[in-house]
Every structure is written in structure tokens, then in C-alpha cells.
C-alpha positions in Angstrom: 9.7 -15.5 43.2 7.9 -15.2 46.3 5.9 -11.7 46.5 7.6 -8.9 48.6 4.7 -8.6 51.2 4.8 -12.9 51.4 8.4 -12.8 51.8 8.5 -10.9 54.3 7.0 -13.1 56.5 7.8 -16.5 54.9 11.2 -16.3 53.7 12.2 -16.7 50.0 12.5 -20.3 49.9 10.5 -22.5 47.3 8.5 -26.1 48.8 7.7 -27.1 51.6 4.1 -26.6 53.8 2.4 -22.8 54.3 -0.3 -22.1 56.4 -2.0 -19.0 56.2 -4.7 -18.4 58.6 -6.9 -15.0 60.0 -10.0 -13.5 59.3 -8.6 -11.4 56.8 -10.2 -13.6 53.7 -8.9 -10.9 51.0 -5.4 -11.0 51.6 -5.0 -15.0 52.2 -6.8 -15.3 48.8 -3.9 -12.8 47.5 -1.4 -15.0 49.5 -2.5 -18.0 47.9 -2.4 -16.7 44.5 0.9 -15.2 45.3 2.3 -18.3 46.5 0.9 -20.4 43.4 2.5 -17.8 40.8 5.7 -18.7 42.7 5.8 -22.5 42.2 3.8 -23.2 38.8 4.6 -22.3 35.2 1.0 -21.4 33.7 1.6 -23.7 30.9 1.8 -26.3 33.2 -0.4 -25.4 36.4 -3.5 -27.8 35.1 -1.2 -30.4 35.9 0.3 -29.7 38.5 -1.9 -27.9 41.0 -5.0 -29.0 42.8 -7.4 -26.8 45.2 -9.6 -28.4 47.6 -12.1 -27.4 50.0 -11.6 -29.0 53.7 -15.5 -28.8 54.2 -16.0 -31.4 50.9 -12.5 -33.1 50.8 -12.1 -36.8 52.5 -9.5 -38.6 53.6 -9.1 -40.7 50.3 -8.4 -37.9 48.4 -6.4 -35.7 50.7 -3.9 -38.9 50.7 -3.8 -39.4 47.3 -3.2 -35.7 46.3 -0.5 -35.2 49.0 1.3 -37.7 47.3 0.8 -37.0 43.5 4.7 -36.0 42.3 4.8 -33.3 39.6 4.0 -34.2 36.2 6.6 -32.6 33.8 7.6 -29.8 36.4 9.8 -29.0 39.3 6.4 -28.6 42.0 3.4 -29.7 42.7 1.1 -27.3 44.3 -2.0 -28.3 46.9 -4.6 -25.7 47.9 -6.6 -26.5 50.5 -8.9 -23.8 51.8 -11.3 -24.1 55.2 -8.9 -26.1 56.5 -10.5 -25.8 59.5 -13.0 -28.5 58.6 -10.8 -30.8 58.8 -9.9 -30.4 62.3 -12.0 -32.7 63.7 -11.0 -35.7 61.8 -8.1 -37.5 63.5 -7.1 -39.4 60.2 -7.0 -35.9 58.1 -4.9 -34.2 60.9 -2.4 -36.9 61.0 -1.8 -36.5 57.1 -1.6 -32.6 57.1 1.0 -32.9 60.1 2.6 -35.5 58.2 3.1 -33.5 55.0 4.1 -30.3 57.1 6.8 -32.5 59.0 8.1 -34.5 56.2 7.2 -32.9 53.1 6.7 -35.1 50.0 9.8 -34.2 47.3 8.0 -31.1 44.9 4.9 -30.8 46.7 3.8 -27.3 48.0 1.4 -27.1 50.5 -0.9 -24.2 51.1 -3.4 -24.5 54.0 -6.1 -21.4 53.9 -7.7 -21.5 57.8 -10.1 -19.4 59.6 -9.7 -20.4 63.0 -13.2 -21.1 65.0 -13.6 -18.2 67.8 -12.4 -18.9 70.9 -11.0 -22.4 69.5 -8.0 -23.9 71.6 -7.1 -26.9 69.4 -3.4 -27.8 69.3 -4.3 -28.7 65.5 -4.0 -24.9 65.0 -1.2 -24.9 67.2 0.5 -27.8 66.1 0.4 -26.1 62.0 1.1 -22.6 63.3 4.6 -23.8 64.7 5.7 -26.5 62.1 4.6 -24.6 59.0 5.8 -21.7 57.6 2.9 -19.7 59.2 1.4 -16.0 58.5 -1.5 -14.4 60.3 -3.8 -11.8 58.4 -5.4 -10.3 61.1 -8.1 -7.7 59.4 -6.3 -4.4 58.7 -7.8 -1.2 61.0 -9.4 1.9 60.1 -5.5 3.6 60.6 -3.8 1.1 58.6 -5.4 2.2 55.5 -4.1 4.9 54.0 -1.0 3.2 54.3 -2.1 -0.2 52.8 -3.9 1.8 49.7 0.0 3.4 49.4 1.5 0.2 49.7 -1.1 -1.9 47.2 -0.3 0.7 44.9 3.4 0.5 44.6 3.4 -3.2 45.0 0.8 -4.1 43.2 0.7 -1.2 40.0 4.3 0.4 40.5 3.1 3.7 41.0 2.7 5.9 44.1 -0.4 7.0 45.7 -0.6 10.7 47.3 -1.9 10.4 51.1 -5.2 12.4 50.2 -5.8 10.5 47.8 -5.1 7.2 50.1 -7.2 8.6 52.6 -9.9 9.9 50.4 -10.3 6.3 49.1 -10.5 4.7 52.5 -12.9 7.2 53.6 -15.0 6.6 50.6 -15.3 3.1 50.6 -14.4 2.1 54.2 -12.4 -1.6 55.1 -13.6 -3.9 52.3 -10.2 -4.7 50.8 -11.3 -6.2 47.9 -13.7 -3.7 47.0 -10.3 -0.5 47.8 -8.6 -3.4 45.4 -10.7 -3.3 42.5 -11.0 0.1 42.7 -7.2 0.5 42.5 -7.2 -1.3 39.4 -9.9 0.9 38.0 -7.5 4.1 38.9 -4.5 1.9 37.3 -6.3 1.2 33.9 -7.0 5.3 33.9 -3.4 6.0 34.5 -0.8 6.6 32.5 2.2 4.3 33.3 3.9 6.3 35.9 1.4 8.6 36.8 1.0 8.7 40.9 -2.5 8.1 42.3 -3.8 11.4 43.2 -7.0 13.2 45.2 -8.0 14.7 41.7 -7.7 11.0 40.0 -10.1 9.4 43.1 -12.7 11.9 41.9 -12.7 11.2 38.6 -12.8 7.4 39.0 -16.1 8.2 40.6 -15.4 7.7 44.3 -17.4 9.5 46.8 -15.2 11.4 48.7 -16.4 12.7 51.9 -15.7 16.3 53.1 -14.3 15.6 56.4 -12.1 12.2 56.7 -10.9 10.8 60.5 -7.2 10.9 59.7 -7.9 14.8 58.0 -9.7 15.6 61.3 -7.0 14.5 63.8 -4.7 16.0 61.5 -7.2 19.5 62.5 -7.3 18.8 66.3 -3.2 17.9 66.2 -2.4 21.4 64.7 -4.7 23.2 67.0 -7.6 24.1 64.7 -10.4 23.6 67.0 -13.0 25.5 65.5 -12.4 23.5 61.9 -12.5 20.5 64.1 -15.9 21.2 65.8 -17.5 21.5 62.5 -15.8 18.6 61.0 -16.8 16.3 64.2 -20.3 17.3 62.9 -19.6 16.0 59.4 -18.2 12.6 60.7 -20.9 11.6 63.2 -23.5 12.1 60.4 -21.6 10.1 57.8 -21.4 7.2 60.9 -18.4 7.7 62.6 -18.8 6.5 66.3 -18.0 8.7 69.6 -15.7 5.7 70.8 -14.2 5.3 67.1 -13.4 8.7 66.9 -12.1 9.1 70.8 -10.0 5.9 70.7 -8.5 7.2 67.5 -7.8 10.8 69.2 -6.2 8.8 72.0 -3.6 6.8 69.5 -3.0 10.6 67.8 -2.3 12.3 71.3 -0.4 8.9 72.3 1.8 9.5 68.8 2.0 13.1 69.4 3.5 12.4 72.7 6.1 9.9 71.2 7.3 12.7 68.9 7.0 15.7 71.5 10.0 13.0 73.3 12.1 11.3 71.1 11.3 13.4 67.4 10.3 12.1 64.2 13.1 9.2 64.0 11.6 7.6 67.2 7.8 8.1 66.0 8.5 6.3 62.8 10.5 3.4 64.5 7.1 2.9 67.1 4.8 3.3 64.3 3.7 0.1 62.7 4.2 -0.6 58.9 1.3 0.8 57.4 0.9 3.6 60.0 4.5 5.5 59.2 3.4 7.9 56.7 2.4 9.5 59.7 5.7 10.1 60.6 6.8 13.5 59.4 3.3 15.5 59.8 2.7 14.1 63.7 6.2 14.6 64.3 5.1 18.9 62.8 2.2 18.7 65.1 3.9 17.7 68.3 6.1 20.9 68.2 2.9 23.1 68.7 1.9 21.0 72.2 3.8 20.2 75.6 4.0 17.0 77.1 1.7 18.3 80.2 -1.0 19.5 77.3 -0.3 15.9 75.8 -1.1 14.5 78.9 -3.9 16.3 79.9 -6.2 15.5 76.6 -5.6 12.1 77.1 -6.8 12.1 80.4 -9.8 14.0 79.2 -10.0 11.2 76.4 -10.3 8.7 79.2 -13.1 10.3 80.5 -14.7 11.1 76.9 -14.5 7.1 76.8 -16.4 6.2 79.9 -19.1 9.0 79.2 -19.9 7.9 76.0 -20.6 4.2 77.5 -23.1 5.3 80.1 -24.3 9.2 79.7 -27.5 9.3 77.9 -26.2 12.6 76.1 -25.4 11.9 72.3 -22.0 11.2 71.7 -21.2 14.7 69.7 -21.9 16.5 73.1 -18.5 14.9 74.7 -16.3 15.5 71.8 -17.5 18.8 71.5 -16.8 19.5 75.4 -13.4 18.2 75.2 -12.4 20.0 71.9 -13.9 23.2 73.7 -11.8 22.1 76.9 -8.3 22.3 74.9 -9.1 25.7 72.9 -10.1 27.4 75.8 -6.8 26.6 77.5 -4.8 27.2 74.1 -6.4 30.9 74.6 -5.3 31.3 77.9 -1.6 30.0 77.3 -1.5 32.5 74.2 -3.0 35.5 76.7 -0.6 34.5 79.3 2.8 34.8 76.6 1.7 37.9 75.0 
């Protein structure tokens, strides 16, 4: 009952106190939802489920609706979102911990936090270690293509082609909610079935950019340095940054190298879960470098890195040294076999 993605990291049982805290407002919304659709019946969630904001709730009512039973259902379900303004009342952290510890028979308990920077508060702590607890960290620029993939199966029960995945995340950058709605657009112009393709994206309207970051590694990774010089051009004038773009390089070489060792199978198991689409076309590229080459550009990398931060030379100057660097000594490997 509990959605795949949530069950993952919370386990299939019903009940019981969840706290879901991160920066990533999006996905704890879809969380909450998720989790609600698991304990209510629609025809009788007005009864049976309350949501409360921590920055308007007192303790008076945060007692009384932790112990409400269910009326004329198995669970009760309490929402309470900005937890974290309740943090600094002693009398509302002692009834959260209570319910967490000792949870009322039928009640559900869904705490939506956004931790304060830098905070050290046990409170946190305290609901991070007794609750059944998930982080939603912001998802990174690499991560995606593979979300999109995954949203789209999950979420529609259709498959989504990597261009298109990447073509959308290019287009529209990290706003989940925004990729999200524009999923459902692409779903309501679908037949049921019908995979998510590049063709589809440009239809819905999307702007799709000529050069993406994961479509330009992809050109550096197979060798194609003078595509990639012109497509280094394209990405710095749609606002890609010289440290974005090197630390991403890095991650690509440092995958590259995984593969060049241990093959695909190995790549896949150190990729993370929305990065292993990656997999099988790194795990193509690596066969076309050697580990020394591997090496080499990362150490070049490292010093891309540092001159971006202090040279007073724009950042396209640096890339373009270091892509120039690694085709002139492709051309002299290829003149020294032949």
C-alpha cells in the first residue's frame, strides 16, 4: 500500500510515526501524499485525517489531535508540516517524542521538517532515530535523467527514452515539480503504452537545447574533441558554469576509470540509483582510453578546477586548453601505432 519509492526506505508496514525531512520540498509533499493514500479510504479521509502547520499549531491542539481515535476506520492520519517550528517548545517536543515512542492505537504520524542550517538539536536527532525516518536531500544535475526515467515508470507506467530524459532536464533544469507537471502533460498526449520519447518532448513544447551536459561528456568520453569544443561553446552561453562542467568531467573520467577496471557489472554496482543508466554506454567509452590516459585528465581536471577559481581568464579558455590537451595526445598515440 505503501508506494515503491517510500517503501523502500520505510518498510511496508502500516501505523506508527514517519518523519520525513530535507530540503527537497517536492518529493516530501509526494511522500506525504503517498503515505496518506496508504492509510485513508477517500470516502472516509475528512474524518479521519488532519494537517497542521508547526508554525500556527499550539500545544492544545497538537494534544488533542494526537489522541483523536479513528472515527469509522482502521487509522487516523496527522500531518504536521514545518515541524521545525515546533522545536523550540519543550511541551510540543515532549508530545511528538511521546507519540513517536508510544504510538496511540490507529494513529499515523507524519512529520514534514526542514531542518534549520547548521542546527545541532537532538530534537532532530532524537525523531531521526525513533521514527521511521527518510532524508530528501535535493536531487543533482546527474541524477536526472534517471529520476525523469524513474517518475515515468512509477508514476505513469511507461518508459522514458534517455534523450528524451535528458532533453527534459536540460530544458527545464532541477525544479521537480515543474519536470513533474510536465510529465503529466507528456502522459495525457500518450497513448497508454507509448514510451516517452525525444520526438514526444518537442511536441509537448519543451525547449530543448542543442548541446546537453550528459550529451557532451558523452562527446569528450568517446573521443570527439572537436564536437566537444563546439558544444562547450553552446553550454557556457546557455549558463553552464566552468566548475559545473569540470566537476561533472571529473565524476565521468572517475566512472570511466571504474569501468576501464572492473567492466560494466562493477560500474553499475558503484553507480547510485538514478545514475545507472549510465552503465552500459560509460562502460563502451572506457574501452577507447587507458587507465594512464584516465588518470592524466583527471589530474588536468584538478588543475582546470583551481584555475577557474583564481585566473582572470574566462572559464571557456580552460576547458578549451584541456580538451585541446587530450586530442593532441590522442593524435600522437594514433601516429605512434600506425
Amino acid at each position: 500500500m505503501i508506494p515503491p519509492d517510500l517503501r523502500r526506505a520505510l518498510g511496508s508496514d502500516l501505523g506508527g510515526a514517519f518523519y520525513l525531512h530535507g530540503d527537497d520540498e517536492f518529493r516530501k509533499g509526494e511522500a506525504v501524499r503517498g503515505l496518506v493514500d496508504a492509510h485513508l479510504d477517500p470516502a472516509t479521509q475528512d474524518f479521519n485525517l488532519d494537517r497542521l502547520r508547526g508554525s500556527e499549531l499550539d500545544t492544545e491542539t497538537l494534544a488533542s489531535r494526537l489522541g483523536t481515535p479513528p472515527m469509522m476506520a482502521e487509522w487516523r492520519v496527522v500531518v504536521i508540516t514545518e515541524t521545525e517550528s515546533l522545536a523550540g517548545s519543550k511541551r510540543a517536543r515532549d508530545l511528538l517524542m511521546d507519540a513517536v515512542l508510544k504510538p496511540p492505537p490507529g494513529l499515523a504520524l507524519i512529520l514534514s521538517c526542514t531542518v534549520p542550517a547548521r542546527s545541532s538539536a537532538r530534537f532532530y536527532r532524537d525523531l531521526a532515530r525513533q521514527a521511521r525516518a527518510v532524508e530528501f536531500k535535493p536531487v543533482r544535475a546527474d541524477d536526472l535523467p534517471g529520476w525523469l526515467m524513474d517518475w515515468a515508470q512509477e508514476r505513469h507506467d511507461r518508459t522514458m527514452e534517455e534523450t528524451a530524459a535528458r532533453a527534459l532536464a536540460a530544458g527545464i533544469g532541477n525544479d521537480l515539480a515543474v519536470l513533474a507537471r510536465e510529465m503529466e502533460k507528456l502522459d495525457t498526449m500518450l497513448e497508454p503504452g507509448e514510451p516517452v520519447t525525444l520526438a514526444a518532448v518537442e511536441r509537448a513544447g519543451t525547449r530543448v537545447p542543442r548541446q546537453d551536459r550528459w550529451g557532451w561528456f558523452d562527446l569528450v568520453g568517446q573521443r570527439k574533441f572537436e564536437e566537444a569544443l563546439v558544444g562547450l561553446e553552446i553550454l557556457l552561453q546557455h549558463g553552464e558554469s566552468g566548475v559545473g562542467l569540470t566537476i561533472g568531467l571529473a565524476t565521468h573520467f572517475l566512472r570511466l576509470g571504474v569501468a576501464c577496471d572492473g567492466g560494466q557489472k562493477a560500474l553499475e554496482n558503484a553507480l547510485p540509483r538514478h545514475q545507472r543508466w549510465l552503465g552500459r554506454k560509460v562502460a563502451a567509452q572506457a574501452g577507447a582510453w587507458t587507465v594512464e590516459e584516465i588518470e592524466a585528465a583527471v589530474e588536468g581536471l584538478l588543475l582546470v578546477d583551481r584555475l577557474l577559481k583564481s585566473s582572470p581568464l574566462p572559464d571557456r579558455h580552460h576547458l578549451e586548453s584541456w580538451l585541446l590537451e587530450r586530442a593532441v595526445g590522442a593524435e600522437a598515440a594514433t601516429a605512434s601505432a600506425s
